[in-house]
N, C-alpha and C positions, 0 to 999 in steps of 0.2 A: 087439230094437228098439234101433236107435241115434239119440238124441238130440243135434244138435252145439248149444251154446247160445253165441252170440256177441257177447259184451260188449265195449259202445259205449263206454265211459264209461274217462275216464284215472284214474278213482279207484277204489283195489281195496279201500278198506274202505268206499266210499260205498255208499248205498242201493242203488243198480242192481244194485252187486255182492254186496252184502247178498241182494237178491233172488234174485237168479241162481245165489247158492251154494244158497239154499232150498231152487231147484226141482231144482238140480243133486239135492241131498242127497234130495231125498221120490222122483225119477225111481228113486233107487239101491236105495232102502226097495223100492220095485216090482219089483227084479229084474233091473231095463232099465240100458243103457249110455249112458253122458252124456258129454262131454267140452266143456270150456269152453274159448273162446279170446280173448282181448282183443283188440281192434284195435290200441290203441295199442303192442302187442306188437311187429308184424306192421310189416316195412317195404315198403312198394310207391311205384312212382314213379304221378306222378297222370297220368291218360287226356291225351293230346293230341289226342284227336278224331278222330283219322284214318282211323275208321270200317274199318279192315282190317280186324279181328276179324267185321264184319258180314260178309264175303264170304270168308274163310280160316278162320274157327271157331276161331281162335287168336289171342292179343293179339303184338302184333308185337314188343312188349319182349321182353327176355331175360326166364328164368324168375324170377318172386318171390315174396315171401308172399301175393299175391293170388291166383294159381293154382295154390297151395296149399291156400287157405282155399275155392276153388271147387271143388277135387276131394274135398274134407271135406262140402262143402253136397251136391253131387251123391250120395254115399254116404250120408250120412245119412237115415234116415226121419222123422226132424221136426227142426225148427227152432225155435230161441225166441230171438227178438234183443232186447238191452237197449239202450236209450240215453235219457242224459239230453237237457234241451230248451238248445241253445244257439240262441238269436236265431230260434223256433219251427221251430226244424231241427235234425237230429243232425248229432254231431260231425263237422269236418272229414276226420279220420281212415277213420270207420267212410264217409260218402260217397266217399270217394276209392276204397274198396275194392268198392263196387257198383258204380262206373263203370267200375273195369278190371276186371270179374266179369260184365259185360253179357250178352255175346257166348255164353259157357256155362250165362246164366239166360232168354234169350227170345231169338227167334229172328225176324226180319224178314221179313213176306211182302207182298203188294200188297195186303192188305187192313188185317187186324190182327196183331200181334205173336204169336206162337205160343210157349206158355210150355213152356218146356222140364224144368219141374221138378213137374209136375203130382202129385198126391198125397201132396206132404210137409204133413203140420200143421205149423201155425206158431205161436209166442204171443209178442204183443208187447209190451215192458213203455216203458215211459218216465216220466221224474221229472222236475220244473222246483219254481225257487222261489216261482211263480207259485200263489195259493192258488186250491182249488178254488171256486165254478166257473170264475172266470176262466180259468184253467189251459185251459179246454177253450174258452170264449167267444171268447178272443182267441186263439185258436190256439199257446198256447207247448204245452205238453205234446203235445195232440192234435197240433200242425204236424208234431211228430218223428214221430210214429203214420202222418200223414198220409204221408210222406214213405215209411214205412217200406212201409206197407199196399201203397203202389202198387210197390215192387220184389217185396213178395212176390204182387200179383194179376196181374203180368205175366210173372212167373217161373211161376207155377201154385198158389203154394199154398193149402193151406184153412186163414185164420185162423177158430183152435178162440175165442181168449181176445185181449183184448186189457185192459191193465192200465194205469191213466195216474193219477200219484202227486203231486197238484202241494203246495204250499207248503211245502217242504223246507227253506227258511232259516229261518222259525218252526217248524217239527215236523221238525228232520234224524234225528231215530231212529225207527226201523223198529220199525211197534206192531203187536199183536195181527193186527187190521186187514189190515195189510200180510201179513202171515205167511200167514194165512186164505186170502186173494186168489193168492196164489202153491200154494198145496198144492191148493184147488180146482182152477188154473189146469192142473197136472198131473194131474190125475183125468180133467179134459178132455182131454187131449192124450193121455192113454195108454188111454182108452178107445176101444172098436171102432168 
């Protein structure tokens, strides 16, 4: 079983990443294969819209880290994306990479979109400085979720877990709590 876990977030000792090394690390305890990738890694130029990719099955750019990172999702049997909450959306980055990733994650018919990635589990994690419940009231954390939830239910997949971590400028260290939520999180995911 190969898990690709895809972190949002430009900070590699922030929470997110904190996280994400977690689940990386209990997925390994299991026996199973993980591999992480950061977006802000990954250079891709952003979608012009030109909707080629919906009729050629291929983005019309030369090749980059975006379909790269789509031939990694497509191989993979689960997914777990992290991002933090910028303005109750994910990172500029990590969105720039679903939109030139479209075309190989759902598929356009005359009625509804047809997900092309059907059967991968997925877990979703997201962090804001926004303290709980507002975090989810006012849609900062949940927006990112929101945002995410719908590339993975139109792509196909089954979110197992979803994880939303808000007031991080008062509580920035990753407690007990958080740890818990990530290790259950992969118990879900790697069960039948």
């Amino acid at each position: 079983m190969n898990t690709l876990i895809i972190n949002g977030s430009p900070r590699k000792k922030g929470l997110i990443s904190q996280m994400m090394q977690i689940m990386k690390s209990e997925i390994e305890k299991h026996g199973a294969t993980a591999s992480m990738v950061y977006s802000n890694d990954l250079s891709a130029k952003p979608c012009i819209g030109c909707m080629a990719c919906r009729t050629k099955g291929e983005c019309s750019y030369s090749q980059d880290d975006s379909q790269r990172l789509l031939k990694m999702i497509q191989e993979a049997d689960n997914i777990i994306i992290g991002s933090p909450c910028y303005w109750g959306n994910i990172p500029g980055q990590l969105k720039l990479l679903f939109d030139r990733m479209v075309y190989g994650m759902m598929r356009d018919t005359d009625r509804f979109p047809e997900p092309l990635l059907k059967g991968k589990k997925c877990i979703l994690v997201s962090t804001c400085t926004t303290p709980w419940p507002l975090n989810i009231l006012f849609n900062q954390s949940h927006g990112a979720i929101r945002v995410v939830r719908e590339v993975g239910h139109y792509s196909g997949f089954k979110i197992v877990k979803v994880i939303e971590r808000g007031n991080t400028a008062k509580r920035p260290q990753l407690t007990e709590k958080d740890k818990a939520k990530c290790t259950k999180a992969i118990e879900k995911l790697l069960s039948k």
